[in-house]
N, C-alpha and C positions, 0 to 999 in steps of 0.2 A: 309721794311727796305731798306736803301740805298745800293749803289753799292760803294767799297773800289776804293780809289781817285788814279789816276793813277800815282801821283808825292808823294815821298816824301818829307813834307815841309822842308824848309832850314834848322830851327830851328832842328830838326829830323836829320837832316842828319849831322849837327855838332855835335849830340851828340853821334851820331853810331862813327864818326869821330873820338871822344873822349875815347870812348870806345875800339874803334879797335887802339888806341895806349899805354892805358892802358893795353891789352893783350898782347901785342906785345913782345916776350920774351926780344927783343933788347930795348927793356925801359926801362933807367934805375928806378930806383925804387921810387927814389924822383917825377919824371917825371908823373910815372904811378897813384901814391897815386894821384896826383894834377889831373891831369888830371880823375881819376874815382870820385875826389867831385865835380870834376865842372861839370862833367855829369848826375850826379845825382840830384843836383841842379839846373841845368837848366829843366833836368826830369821832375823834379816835379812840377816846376814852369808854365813850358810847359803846364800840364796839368791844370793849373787853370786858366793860359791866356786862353788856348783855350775856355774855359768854359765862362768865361766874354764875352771875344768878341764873340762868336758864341751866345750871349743869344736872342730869336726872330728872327736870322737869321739859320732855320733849315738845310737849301742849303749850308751853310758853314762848319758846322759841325754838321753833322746829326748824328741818331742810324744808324748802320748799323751793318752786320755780317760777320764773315771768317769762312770756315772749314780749319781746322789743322790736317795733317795728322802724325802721331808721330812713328818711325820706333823702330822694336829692335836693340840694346840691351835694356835694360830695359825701353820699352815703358810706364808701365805704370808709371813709378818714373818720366819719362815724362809728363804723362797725371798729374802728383798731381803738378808740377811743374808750368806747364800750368793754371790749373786752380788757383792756389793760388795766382799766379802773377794778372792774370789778375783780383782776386778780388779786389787783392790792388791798382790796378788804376783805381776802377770803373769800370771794364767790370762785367759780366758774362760768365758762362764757364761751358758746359755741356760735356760728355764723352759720345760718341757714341758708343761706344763699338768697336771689333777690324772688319776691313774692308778687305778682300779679304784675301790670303794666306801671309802668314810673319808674322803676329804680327803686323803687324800698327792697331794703335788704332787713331779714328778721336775726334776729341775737336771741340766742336760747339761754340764759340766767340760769343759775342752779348754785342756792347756797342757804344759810340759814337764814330766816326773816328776816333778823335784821342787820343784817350784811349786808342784803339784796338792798333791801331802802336806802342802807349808805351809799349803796354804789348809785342806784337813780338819782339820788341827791346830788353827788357831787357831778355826774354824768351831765346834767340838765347846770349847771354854774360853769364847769368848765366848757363841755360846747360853744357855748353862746359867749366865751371867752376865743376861744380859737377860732370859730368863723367871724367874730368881730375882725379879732387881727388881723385874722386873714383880708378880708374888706378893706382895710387900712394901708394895705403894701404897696408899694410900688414895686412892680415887675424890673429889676438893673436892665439899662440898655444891654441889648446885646444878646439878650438869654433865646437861645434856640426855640423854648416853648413854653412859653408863659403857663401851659399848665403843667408841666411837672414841674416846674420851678415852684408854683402855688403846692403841690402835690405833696413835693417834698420838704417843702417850708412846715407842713403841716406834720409831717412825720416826724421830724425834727422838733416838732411843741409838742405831739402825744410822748414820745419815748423820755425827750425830759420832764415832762410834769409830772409822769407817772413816775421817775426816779424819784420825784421828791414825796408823792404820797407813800412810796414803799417805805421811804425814811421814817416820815411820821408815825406809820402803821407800828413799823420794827421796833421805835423806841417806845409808844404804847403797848406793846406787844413785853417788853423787855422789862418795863418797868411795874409789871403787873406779875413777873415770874414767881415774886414772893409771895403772892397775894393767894388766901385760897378761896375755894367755889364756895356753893349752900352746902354742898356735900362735902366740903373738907378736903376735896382736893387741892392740888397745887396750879396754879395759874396757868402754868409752864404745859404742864399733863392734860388740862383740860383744854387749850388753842391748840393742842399736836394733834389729840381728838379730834377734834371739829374739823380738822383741817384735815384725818384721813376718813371722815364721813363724807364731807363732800365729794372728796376724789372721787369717793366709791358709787357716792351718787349719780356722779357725771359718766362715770365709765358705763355705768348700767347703762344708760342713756343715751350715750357717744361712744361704743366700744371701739370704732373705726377711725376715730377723729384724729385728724394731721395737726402737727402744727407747725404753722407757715410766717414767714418775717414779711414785713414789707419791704416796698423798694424805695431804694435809696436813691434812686438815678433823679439829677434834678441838683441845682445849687444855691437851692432855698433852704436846706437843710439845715446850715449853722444859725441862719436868720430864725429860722421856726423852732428851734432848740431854745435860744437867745431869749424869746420869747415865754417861753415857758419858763426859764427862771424867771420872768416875770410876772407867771401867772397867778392869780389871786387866792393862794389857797392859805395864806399865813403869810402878813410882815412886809409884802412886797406890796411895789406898786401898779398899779392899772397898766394894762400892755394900750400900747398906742398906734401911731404909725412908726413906721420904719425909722426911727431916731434908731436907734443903732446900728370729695370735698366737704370738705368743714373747718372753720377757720376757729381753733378756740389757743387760749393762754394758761 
């Protein structure tokens, strides 16, 4: 597998751009919605230029792999976060288990370059979306254990936001079927590709690897869902407070 490209592309770096003024508390709101669709939309799109034009040339966008190291506090709502992202832009994503004293747990990456970047991109905007909220809850009287009720709040916003990047993914994905490569293939033929190189990639790699759900125990589940529709990844608004072994994907 190749070695991660030392620049990030322009296109990439407009949309970090995008992104980093959509967060921005001093945005106003009208601002931030536009600017997190046009991010996401070029996102996606991003990802299936890359795919055309890199088709037959593997030197421009080849497989390659990242280790991710994911810290506490809840590292592993990290590591699900991690892997589900990156399935939705076509990587893969295996969970090392945790590495040295603290709690960090490592995420094994494996997909074409610039997949891999989509997925740290959006990995690094969404996090720091979810443990905000998270910060922001009020635990309901009553709850047996404030931390899976947080636990589960949080599994509840990984498993929805990732619905809605798979969405996004799927109709960039769909509307590029007619589209062909530099080689004249068809759009359609050249994502089915890429998508059974990585496999292949990862299996070399992980020929043993499980795959495992999270848990669900905890009644923070619908709250931390709720919230992921309203996470910033296109059109919506800022989530607030409460107003309303190998582990891969």
């Amino acid at each position: 597998m190749g070695t991660p490209q030392a620049d990030v592309n322009p296109k990439l770096a407009t949309i970090q751009a995008l992104l980093a003024k959509a967060e921005h508390p001093a945005t106003p709101e009208a601002e931030a919605e536009n600017a997190r669709e046009r991010a996401m939309e070029m996102m996606a799109k991003y990802g299936v230029d890359e795919a055309l034009l890199s088709d037959g040339q593997p030197s421009r966008d080849g497989i390659t792999d990242r280790y991710v190291d994911l810290p506490n506090p809840w590292a592993m709502s990290r590591v699900r976060l991690m892997c589900f992202i990156a399935d939705s832009v076509g990587c893969k994503a295996a969970h090392m288990g945790v590495q040295g004293t603290g709690g960090v747990r490592r995420v094994h990456l494996i997909g074409y370059e610039s997949d891999v970047q989509r997925a740290e991109i959006l990995y690094t905007s969404l996090v720091l979306q979810m443990l905000g909220g998270l910060g922001a809850q009020i635990v309901p009287f009553g709850v047996r254990s404030a931390r899976a009720w947080r636990n589960s709040w949080q599994l509840g916003f990984i498993e929805r936001v990732t619905d809605r990047l798979e969405a996004i993914e799927k109709a960039a994905r769909a509307a590029a079927s007619g589209e062909t490569s530099a080689t004249g293939r068809s759009g359609e033929l050249v994502l089915a590709d890429r998508a059974a190189m990585v496999e292949s990639a990862f299996r070399q790699e992980h020929p043993r690897t499980r795959t495992r759900g999270g848990s669900y125990s905890g009644s923070g589940y619908g709250d931390g869902a709720a919230a992921g529709d309203r996470a910033d990844i296109g059109g919506t608004r800022r989530i607030g407070a409460r107003a309303a072994g190998a582990l891969a994907v």
